[in-house]
DRENTORKOL-3810 file (N, C-alpha, C; in nm, 4 decimals):
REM DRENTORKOL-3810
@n.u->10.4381; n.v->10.9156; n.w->12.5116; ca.u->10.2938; ca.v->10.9269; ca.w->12.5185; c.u->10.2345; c.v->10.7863; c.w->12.5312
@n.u->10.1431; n.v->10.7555; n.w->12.6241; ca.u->10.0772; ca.v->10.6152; ca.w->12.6765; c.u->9.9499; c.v->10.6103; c.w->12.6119
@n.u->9.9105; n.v->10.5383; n.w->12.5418; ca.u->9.7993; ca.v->10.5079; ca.w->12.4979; c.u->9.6920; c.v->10.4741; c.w->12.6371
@n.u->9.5727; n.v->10.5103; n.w->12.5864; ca.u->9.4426; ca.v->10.4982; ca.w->12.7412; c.u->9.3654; c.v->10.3369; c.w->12.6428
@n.u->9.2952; n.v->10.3082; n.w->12.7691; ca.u->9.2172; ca.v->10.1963; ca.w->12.7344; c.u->9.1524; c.v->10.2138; c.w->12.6673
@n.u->9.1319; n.v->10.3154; n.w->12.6649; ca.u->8.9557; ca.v->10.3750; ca.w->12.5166; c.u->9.0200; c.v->10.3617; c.w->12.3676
@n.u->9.1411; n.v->10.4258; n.w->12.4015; ca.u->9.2238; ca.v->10.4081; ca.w->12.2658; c.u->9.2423; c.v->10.2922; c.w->12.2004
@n.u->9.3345; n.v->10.2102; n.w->12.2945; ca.u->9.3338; ca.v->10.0605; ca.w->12.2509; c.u->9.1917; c.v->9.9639; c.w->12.2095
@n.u->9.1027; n.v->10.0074; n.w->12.2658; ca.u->8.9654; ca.v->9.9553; ca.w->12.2223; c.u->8.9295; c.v->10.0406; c.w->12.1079
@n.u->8.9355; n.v->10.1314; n.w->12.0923; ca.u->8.8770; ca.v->10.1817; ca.w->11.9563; c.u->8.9725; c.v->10.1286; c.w->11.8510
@n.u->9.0899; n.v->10.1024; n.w->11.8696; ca.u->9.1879; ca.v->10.0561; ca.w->11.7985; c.u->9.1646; c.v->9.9005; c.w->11.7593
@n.u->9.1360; n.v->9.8545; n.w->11.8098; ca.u->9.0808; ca.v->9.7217; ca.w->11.8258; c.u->8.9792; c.v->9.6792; c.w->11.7396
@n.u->8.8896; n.v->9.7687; n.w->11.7580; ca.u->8.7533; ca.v->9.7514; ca.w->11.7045; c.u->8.7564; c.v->9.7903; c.w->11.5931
@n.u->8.8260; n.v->9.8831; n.w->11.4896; ca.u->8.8337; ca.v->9.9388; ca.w->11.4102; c.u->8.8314; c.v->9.8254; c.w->11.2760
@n.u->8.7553; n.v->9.8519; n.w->11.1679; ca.u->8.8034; ca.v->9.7860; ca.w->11.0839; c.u->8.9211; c.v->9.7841; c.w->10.9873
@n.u->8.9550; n.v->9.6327; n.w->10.9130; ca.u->9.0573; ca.v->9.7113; ca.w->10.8413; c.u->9.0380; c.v->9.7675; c.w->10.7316
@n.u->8.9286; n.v->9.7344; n.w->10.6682; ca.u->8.8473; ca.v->9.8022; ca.w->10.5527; c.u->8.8278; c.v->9.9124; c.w->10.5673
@n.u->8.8134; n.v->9.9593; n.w->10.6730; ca.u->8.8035; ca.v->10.1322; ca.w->10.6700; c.u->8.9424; c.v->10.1886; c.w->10.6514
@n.u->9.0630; n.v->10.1204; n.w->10.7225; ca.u->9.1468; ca.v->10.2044; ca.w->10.6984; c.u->9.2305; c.v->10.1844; c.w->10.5988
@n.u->9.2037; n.v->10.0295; n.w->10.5019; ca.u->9.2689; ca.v->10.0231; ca.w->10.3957; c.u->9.2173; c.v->10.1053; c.w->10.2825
@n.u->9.0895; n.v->10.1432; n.w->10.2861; ca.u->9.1226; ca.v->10.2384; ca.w->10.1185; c.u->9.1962; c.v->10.3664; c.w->10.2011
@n.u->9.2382; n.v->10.4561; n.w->10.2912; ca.u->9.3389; ca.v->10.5566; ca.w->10.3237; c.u->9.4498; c.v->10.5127; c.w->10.3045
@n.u->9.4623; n.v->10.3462; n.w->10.3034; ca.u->9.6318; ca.v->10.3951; ca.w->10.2799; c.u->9.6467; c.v->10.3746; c.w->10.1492
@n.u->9.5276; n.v->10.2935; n.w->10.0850; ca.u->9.5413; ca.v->10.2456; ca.w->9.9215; c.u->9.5696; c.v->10.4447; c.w->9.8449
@n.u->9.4845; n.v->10.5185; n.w->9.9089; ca.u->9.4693; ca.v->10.6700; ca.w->9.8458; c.u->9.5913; c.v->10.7372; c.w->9.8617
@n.u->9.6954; n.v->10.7116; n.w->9.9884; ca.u->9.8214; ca.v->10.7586; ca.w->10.0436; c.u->9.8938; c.v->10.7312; c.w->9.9639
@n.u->9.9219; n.v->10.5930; n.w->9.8696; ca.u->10.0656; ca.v->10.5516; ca.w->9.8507; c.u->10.0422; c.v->10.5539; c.w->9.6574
@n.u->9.9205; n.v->10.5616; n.w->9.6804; ca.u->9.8946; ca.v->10.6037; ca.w->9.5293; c.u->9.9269; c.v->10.7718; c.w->9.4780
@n.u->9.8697; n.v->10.8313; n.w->9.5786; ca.u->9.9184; ca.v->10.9900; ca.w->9.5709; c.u->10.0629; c.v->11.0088; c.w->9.5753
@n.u->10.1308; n.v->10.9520; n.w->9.6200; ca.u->10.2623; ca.v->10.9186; ca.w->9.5799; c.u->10.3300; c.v->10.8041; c.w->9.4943
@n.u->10.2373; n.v->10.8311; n.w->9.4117; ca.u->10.2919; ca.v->10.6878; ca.w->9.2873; c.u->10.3350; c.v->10.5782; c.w->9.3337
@n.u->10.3176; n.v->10.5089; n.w->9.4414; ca.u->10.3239; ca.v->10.3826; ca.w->9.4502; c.u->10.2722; c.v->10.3166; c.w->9.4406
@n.u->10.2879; n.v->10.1720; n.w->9.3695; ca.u->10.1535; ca.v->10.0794; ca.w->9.3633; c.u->10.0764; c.v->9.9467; c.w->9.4515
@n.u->9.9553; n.v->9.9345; n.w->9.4093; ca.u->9.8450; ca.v->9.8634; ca.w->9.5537; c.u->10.0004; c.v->9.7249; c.w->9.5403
@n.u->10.0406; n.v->9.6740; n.w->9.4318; ca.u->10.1134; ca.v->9.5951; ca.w->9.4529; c.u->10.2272; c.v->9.6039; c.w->9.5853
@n.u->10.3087; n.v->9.6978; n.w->9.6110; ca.u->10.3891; ca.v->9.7401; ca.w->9.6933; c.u->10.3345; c.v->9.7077; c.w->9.7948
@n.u->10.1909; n.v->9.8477; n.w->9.8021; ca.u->10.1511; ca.v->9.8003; ca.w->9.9438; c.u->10.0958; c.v->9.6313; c.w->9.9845
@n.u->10.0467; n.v->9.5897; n.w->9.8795; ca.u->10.0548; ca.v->9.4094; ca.w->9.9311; c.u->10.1437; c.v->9.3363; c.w->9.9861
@n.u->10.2625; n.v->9.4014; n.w->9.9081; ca.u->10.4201; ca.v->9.3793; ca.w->9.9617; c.u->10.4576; c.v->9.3798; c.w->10.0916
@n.u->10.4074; n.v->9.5027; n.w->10.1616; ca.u->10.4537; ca.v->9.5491; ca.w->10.2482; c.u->10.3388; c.v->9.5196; c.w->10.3647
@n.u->10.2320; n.v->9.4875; n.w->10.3460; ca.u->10.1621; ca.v->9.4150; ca.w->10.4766; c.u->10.1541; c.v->9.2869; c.w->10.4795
@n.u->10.1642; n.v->9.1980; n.w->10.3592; ca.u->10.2666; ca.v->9.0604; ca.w->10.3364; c.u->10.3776; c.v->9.0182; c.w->10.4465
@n.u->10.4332; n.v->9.1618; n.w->10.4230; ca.u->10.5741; ca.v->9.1328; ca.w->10.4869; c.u->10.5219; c.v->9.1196; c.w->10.6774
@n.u->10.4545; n.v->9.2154; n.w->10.6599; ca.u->10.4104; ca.v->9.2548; ca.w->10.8251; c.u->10.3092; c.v->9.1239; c.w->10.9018
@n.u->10.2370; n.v->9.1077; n.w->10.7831; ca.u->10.0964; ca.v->8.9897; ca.w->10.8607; c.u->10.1139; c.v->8.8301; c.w->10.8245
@n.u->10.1821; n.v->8.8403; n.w->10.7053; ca.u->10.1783; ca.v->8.6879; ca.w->10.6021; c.u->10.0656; c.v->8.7203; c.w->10.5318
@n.u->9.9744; n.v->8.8167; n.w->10.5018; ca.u->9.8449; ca.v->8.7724; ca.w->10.4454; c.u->9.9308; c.v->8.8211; c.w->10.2604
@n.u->9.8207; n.v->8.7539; n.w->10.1788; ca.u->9.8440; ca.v->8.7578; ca.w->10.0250; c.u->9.7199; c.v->8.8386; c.w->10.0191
@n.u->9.7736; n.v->8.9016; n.w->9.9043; ca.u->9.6593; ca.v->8.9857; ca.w->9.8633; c.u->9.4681; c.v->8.9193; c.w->9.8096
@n.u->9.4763; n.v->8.8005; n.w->9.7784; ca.u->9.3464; ca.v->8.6996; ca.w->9.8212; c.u->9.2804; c.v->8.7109; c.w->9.9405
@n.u->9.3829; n.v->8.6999; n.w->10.0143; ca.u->9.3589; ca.v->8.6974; ca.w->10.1958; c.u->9.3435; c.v->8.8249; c.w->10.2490
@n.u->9.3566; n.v->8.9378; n.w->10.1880; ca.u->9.2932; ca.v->9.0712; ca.w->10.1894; c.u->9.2008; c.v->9.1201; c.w->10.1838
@n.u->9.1666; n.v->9.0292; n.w->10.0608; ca.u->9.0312; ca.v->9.1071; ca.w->9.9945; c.u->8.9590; c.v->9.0403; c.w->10.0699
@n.u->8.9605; n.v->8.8878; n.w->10.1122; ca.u->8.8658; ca.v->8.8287; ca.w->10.2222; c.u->8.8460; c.v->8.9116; c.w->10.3148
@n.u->8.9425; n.v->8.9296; n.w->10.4180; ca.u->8.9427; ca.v->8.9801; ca.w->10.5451; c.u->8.8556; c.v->9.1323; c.w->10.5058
@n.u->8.9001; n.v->9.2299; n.w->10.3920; ca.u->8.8451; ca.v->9.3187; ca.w->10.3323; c.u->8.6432; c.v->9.3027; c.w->10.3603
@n.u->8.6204; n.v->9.2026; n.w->10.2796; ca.u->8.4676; ca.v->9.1704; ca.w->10.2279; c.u->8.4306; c.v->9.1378; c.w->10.3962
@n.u->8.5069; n.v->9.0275; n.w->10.4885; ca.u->8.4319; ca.v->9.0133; ca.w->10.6265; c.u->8.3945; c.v->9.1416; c.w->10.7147
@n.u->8.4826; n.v->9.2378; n.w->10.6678; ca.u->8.5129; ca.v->9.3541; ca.w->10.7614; c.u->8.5476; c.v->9.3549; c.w->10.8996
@n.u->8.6638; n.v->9.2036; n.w->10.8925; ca.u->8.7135; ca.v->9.2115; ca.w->11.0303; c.u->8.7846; c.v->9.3190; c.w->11.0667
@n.u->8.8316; n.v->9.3438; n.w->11.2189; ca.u->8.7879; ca.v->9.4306; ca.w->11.2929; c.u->8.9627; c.v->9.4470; c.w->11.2957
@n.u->9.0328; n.v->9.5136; n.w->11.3770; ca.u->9.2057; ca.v->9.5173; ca.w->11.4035; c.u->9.2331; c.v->9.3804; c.w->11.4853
@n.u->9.1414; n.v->9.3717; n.w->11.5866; ca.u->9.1976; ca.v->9.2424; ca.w->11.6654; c.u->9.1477; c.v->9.1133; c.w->11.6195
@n.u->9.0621; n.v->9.1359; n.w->11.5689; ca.u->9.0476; ca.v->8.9757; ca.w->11.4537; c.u->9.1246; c.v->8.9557; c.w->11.3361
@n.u->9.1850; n.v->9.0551; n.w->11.2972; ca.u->9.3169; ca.v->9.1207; ca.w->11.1620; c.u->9.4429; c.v->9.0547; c.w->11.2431
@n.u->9.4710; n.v->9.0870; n.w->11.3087; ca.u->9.5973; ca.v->9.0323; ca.w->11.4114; c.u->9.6158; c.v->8.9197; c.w->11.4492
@n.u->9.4896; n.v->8.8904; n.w->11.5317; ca.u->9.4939; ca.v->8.7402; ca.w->11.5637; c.u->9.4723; c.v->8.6171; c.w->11.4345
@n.u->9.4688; n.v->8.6474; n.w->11.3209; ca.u->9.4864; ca.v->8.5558; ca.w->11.2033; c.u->9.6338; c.v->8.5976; c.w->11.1741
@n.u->9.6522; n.v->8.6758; n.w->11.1950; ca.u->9.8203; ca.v->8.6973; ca.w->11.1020; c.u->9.9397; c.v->8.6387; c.w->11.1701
@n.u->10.0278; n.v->8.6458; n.w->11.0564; ca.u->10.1496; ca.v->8.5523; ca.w->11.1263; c.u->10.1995; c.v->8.6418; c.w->11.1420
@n.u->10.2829; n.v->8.7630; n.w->11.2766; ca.u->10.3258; ca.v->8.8628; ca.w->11.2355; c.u->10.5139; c.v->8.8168; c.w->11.2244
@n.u->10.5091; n.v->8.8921; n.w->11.1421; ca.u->10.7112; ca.v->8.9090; ca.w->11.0863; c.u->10.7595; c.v->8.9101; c.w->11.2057
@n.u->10.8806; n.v->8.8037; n.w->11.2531; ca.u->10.9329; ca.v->8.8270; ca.w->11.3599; c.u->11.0331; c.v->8.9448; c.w->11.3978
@n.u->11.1016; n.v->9.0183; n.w->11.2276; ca.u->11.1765; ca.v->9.1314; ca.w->11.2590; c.u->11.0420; c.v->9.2483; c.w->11.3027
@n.u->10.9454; n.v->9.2460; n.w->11.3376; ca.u->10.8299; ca.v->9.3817; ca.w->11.3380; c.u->10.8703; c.v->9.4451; c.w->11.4453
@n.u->10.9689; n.v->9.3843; n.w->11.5224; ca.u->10.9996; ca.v->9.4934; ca.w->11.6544; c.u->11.1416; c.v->9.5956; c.w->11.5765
@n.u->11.1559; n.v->9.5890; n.w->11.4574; ca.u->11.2286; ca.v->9.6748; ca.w->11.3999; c.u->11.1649; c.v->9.7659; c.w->11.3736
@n.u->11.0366; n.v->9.7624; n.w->11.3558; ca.u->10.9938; ca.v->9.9119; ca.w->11.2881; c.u->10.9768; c.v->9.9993; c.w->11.4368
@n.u->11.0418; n.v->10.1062; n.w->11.4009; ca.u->11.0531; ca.v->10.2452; ca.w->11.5229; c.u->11.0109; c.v->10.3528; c.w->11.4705
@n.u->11.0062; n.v->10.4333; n.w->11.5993; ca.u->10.9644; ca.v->10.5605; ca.w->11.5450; c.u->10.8381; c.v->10.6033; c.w->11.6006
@n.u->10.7939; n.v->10.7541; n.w->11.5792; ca.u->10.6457; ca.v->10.7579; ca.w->11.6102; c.u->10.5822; c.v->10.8086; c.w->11.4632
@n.u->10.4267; n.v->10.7510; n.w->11.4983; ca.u->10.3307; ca.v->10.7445; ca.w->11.4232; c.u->10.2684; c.v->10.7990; c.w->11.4863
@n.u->10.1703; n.v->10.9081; n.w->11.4531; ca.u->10.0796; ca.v->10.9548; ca.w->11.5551; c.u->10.0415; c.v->11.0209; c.w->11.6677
@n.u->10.1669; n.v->11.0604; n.w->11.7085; ca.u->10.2497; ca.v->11.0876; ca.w->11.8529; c.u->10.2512; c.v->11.0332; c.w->11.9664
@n.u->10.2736; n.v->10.8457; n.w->11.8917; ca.u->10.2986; ca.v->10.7509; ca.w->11.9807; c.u->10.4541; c.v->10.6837; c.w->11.9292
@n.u->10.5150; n.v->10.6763; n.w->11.9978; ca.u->10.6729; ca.v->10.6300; ca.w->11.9871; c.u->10.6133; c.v->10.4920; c.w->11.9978
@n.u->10.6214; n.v->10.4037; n.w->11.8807; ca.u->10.5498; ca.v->10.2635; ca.w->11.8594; c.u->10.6040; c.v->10.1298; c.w->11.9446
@n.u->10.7532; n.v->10.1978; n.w->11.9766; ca.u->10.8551; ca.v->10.0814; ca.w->12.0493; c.u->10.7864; c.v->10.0973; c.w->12.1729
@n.u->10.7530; n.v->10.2164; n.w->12.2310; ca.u->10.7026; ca.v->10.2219; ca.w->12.4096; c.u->10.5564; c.v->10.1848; c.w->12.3708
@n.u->10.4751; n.v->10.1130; n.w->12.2679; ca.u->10.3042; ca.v->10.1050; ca.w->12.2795; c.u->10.3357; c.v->9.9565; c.w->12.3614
@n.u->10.2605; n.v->9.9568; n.w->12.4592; ca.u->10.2104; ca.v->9.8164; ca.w->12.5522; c.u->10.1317; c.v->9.7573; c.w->12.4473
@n.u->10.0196; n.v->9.7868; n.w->12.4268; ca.u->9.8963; ca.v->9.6850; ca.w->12.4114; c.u->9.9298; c.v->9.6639; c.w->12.2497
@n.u->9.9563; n.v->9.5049; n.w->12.2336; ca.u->9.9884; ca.v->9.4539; ca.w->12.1627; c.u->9.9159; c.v->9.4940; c.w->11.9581
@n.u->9.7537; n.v->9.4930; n.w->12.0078; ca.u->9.6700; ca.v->9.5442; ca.w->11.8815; c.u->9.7418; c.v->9.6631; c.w->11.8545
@n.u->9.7247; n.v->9.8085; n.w->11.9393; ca.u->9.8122; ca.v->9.9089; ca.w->11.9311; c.u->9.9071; c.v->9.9150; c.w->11.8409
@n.u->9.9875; n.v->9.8405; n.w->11.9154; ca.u->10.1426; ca.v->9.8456; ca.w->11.8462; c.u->10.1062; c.v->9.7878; c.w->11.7012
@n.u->10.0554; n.v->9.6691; n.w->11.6877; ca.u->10.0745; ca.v->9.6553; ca.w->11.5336; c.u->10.0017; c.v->9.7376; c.w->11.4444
@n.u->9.8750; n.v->9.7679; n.w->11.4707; ca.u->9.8302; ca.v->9.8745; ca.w->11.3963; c.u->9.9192; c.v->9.9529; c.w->11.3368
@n.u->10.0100; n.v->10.0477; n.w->11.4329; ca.u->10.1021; ca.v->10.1200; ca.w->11.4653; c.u->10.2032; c.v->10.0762; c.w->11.3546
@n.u->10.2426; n.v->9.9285; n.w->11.3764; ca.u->10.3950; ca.v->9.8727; ca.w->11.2770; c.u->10.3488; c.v->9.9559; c.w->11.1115
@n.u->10.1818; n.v->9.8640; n.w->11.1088; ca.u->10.1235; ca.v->9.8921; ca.w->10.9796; c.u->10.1282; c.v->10.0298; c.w->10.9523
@n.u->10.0814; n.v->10.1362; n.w->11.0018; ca.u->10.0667; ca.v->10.2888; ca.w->10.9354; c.u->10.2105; c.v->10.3278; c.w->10.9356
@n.u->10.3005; n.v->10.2571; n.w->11.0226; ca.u->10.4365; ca.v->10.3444; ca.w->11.0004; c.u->10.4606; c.v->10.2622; c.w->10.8729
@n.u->10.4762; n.v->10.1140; n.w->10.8379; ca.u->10.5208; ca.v->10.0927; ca.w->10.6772; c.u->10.4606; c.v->10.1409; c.w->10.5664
@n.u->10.3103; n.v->10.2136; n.w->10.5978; ca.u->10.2318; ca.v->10.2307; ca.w->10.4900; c.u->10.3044; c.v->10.3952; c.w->10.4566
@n.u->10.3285; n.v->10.4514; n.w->10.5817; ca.u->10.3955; ca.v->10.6109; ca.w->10.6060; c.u->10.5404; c.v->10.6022; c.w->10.5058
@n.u->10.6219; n.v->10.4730; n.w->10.4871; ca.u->10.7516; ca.v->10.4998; ca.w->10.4840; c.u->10.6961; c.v->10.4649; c.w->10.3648
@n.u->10.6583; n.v->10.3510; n.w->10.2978; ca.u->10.6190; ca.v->10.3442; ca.w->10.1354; c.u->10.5482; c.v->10.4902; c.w->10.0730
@n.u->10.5040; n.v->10.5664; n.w->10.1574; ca.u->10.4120; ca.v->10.6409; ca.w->10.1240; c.u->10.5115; c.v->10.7529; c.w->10.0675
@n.u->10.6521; n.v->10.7801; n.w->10.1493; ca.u->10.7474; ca.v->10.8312; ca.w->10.1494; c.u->10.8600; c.v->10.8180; c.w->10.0815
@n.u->10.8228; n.v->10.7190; n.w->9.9707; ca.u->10.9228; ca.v->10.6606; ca.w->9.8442; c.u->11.0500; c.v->10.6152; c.w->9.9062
@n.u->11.0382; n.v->10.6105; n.w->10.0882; ca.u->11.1303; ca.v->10.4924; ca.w->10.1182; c.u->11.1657; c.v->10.3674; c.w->10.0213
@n.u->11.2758; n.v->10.3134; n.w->10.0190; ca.u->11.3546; ca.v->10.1782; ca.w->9.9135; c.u->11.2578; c.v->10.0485; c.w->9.9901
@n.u->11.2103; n.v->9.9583; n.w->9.8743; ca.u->11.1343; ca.v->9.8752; ca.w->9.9692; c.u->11.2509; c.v->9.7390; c.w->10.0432
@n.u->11.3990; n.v->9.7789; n.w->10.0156; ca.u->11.4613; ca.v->9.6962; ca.w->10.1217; c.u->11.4481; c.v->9.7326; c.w->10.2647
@n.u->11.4611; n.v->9.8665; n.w->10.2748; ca.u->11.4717; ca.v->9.9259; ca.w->10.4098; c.u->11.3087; c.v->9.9040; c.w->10.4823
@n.u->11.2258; n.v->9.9535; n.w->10.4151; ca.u->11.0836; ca.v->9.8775; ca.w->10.4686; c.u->11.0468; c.v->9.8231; c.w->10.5155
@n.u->11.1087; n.v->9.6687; n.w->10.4587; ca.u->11.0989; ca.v->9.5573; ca.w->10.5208; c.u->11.2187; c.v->9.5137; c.w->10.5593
@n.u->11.2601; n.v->9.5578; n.w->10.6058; ca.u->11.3850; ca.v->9.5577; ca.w->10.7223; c.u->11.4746; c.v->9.4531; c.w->10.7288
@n.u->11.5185; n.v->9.4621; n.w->10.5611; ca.u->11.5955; ca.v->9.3251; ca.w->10.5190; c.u->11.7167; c.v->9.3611; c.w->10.5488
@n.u->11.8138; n.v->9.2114; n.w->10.6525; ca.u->11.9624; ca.v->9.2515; ca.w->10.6884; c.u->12.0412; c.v->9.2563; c.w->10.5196
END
């Protein structure tokens, strides 16, 4: 399934404040804690949970979220589909990481081991 240009722009534009309290509500409903998930978009962006709550309070957008982050050079490990997009075939770069993010927030959410998560050899 190919993502359309409308997609990738709404994707784009999206904040991350909107979609971080859904996953804060996701991984808590499964007893995991906001710590983990810090863990685990740490692992994905470099940001610290300080650098969250900033980006949080600016209400930057997905592609201003991205373009500050350092992303993990293993992130082409995370596979799979999210959404009923197979994340390895997403082109447009915002896309895909969005994408990396809801699938780690999906697998923590899923009492996945947080070695496998973060896709330690």
């Amino acid at each position: 399934m190919t993502t359309t240009p409308e997609h990738d722009e709404r994707m784009a534009k999206m904040t991350f404040a909107s979609v971080y309290s859904h996953y804060v509500t996701k991984i808590e409903r499964k007893n995991r804690t906001i710590e983990e998930l810090h863990q685990v978009i740490e692992w994905l962006t470099g940001f610290h949970a300080q650098e969250l709550e900033q980006l949080i309070a600016e209400k930057v957008n997905f592609e201003s979220f991205f373009s500050r982050a350092n992303l993990n050079p293993n992130a082409h490990l995370i596979k799979g589909v999210i959404c009923g997009y197979r994340i390895e075939d997403i082109e447009n770069e915002i896309t895909r990481n969005v994408r990396y993010l809801d699938k780690l927030v999906d697998e923590l959410a899923k009492g996945k081991k947080m070695e496998k998560i973060l896709r330690n050899d």
